[in-house]
C-alpha positions in Angstrom: 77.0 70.5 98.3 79.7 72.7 98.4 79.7 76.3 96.9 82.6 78.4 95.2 82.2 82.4 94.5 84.1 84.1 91.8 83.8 87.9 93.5 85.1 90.4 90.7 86.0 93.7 92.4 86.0 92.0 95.5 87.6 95.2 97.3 84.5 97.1 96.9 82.5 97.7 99.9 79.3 95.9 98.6 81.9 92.7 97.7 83.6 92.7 100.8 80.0 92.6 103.0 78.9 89.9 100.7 82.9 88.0 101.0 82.1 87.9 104.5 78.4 86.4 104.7 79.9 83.8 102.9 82.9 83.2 104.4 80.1 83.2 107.7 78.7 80.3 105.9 81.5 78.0 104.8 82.0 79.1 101.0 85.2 78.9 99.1 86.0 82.6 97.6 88.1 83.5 94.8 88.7 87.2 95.2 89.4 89.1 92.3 90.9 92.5 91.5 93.2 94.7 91.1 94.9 95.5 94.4 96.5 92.0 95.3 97.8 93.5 98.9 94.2 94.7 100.0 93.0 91.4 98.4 95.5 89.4 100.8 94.2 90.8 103.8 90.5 90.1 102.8 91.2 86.1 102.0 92.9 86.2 105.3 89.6 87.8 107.1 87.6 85.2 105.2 89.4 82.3 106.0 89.7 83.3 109.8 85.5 83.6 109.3 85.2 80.2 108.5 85.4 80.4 104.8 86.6 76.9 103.1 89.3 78.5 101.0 89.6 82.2 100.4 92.4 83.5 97.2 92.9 86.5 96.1 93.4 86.4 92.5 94.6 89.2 90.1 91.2 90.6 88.0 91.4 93.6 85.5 88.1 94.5 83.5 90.7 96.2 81.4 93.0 93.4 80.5 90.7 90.6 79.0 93.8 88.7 77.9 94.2 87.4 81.9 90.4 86.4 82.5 91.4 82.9 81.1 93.6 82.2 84.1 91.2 83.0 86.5 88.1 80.7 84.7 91.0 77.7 84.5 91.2 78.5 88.3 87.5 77.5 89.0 88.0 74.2 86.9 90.4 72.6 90.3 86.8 73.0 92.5 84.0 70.8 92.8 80.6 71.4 93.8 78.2 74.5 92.8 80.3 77.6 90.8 78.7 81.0 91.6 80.2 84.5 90.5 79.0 87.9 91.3 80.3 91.1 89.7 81.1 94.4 91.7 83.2 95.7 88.7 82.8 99.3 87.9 83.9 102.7 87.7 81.8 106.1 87.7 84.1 109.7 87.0 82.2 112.8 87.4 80.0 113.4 84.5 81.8 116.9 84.5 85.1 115.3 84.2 83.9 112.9 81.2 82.4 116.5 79.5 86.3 117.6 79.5 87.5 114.5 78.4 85.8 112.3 76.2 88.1 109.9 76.5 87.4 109.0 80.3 84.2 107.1 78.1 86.4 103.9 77.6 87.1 103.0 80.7 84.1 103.8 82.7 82.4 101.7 80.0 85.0 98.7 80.0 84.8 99.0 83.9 81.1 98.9 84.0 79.5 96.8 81.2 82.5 95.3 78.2 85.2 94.2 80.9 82.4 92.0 83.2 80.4 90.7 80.0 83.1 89.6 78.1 84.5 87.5 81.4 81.0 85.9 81.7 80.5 85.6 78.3 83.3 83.7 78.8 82.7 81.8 82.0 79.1 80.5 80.5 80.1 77.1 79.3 81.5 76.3 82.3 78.6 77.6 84.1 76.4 75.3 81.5 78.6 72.2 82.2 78.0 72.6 85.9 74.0 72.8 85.2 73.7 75.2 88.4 74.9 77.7 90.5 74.1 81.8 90.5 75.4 84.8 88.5 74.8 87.9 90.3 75.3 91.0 88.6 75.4 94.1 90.4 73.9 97.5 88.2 72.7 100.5 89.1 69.6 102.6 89.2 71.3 104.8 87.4 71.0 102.6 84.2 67.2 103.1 84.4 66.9 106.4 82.9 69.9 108.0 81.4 70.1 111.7 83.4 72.3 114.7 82.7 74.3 114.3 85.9 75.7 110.5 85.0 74.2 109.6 81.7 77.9 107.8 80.6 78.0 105.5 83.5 73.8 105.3 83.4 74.4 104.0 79.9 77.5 101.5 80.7 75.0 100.0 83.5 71.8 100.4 80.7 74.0 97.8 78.6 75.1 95.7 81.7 71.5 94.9 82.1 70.5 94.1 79.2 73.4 91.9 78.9 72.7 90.3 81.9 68.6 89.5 80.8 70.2 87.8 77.8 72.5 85.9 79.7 69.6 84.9 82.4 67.6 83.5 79.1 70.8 81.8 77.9 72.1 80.0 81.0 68.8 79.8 83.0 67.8 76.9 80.3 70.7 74.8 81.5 69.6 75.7 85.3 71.8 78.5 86.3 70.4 81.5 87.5 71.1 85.1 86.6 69.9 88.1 89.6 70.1 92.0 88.4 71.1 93.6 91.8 70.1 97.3 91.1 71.6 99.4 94.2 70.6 102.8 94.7 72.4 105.0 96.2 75.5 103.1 98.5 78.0 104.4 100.9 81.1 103.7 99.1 84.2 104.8 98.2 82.5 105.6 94.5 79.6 108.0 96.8 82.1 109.9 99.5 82.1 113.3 98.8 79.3 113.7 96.7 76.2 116.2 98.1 73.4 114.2 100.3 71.8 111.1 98.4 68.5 110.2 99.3 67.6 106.5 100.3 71.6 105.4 101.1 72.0 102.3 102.2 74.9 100.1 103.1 76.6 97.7 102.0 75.7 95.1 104.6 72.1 95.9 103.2 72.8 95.1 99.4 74.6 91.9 100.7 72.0 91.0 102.6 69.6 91.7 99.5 71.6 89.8 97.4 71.7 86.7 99.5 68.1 86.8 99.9 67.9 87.3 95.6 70.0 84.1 95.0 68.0 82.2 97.3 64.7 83.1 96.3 65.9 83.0 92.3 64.3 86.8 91.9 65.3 88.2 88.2 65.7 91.5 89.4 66.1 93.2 92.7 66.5 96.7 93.7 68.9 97.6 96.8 67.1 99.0 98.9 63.1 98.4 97.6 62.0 101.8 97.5 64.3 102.6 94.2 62.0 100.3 92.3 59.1 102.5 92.9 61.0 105.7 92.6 62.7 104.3 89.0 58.8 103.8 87.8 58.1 106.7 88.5 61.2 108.4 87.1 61.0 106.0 83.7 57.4 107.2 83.1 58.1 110.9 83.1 57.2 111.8 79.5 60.5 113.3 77.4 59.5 116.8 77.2 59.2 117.5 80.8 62.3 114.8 82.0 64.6 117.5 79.9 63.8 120.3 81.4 64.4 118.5 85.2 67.8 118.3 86.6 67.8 114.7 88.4 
């Protein structure tokens, strides 16, 4: 049976590896975002990949008023509807400490903006009675830490938003997968000091493919986060404060 993916923020470096894996394997694409030029070229590199339709379709996490039009979109294609979310937007922690107001959009970006589209996309999704949801966290929204506790929080609330959804839509045989990356080289990770662990975004598609096809809840991006994040979450209070991680 044929398969559709949604891709919201599908300019993002982990969105356009995954694009192209299933472009490699025949899947239609509806490529979301913001920047329709850079979306253009993409559906172009998809289709020339083999994919059986790639469009780029204008997205916004910040203008909910439009996600209508792109759900109506999905209602023209048969077969198995899938949609995975790359939204998201992490300022400096510094630059949210000098303006409070940077809050409401990392937040929108990160966690309202993407829920409130698949809040709104679940009945379809239940209609259908299959396909995948993959939404893409971060480590970061393990353990809120003084360096990006705003965005740690906005990803905190994406997954516990997406565990609700997986009980909600998982009874009508769709399946929900929490794609935890650690640290990526991205656009959102250039210029910051040395991460541990990085990995790529060929590896997080590569993980997420594997995810969807084994039906895993959660998944970590790359495996060695999961054990680090224990570790990290069971570092009692008193002595996580006085640490600078």
């Amino acid at each position: 049976m044929s398969e559709t993916w949604i891709l919201l923020g599908a300019t993002s470096s982990m969105a356009r590896a995954l694009a192209r894996a299933l472009a490699d394997r025949g899947d239609g694409l509806l490529l979301a975002g913001r920047d329709m030029d850079d979306l253009r070229v993409l559906a172009a590199d998809c289709t020339l990949r083999g994919a059986r339709f790639a469009e780029a379709v204008a997205f916004d996490a910040r203008k909910p008023e439009r996600f209508a039009d792109l759900i109506a979109r999905t209602q023209a294609d048969d077969g198995v509807l899938n949609a995975a979310v790359f939204v998201g937007s992490m300022p400096d922690q510094a630059d949210i400490d000098a303006d409070p107001a940077l809050i409401d959009g990392t937040v929108t970006d990160s966690f309202t903006g993407p829920a409130r589209f698949l809040q709104m996309l679940a009945p379809v999704l239940e209609e259908h009675g299959a396909g995948t949801v993959v939404g893409v966290g971060s480590v970061a929204g393990d353990r809120g830490r003084i360096g990006n506790y705003v965005y740690g929080a906005a990803k905190a609330g994406f997954h516990t938003y997406l565990s609700g959804l997986r009980n909600r839509l998982g009874r009508r045989g769709v399946h929900v997968v929490t794609v935890k990356p650690g640290p990526v080289d991205t656009a959102m990770t250039w210029g910051l000091p040395s991460l541990p662990f990085m990995t790529t975004p060929e590896a997080v598609a590569h993980d997420i493919l594997r995810a969807v096809k084994t039906r895993r809840n959660v998944v970590y991006s790359a495996k060695i986060w999961r054990l680090i994040m224990l570790v990290i979450r069971l570092i009692p209070e008193p002595v996580f404060k006085k640490l600078s991680i």
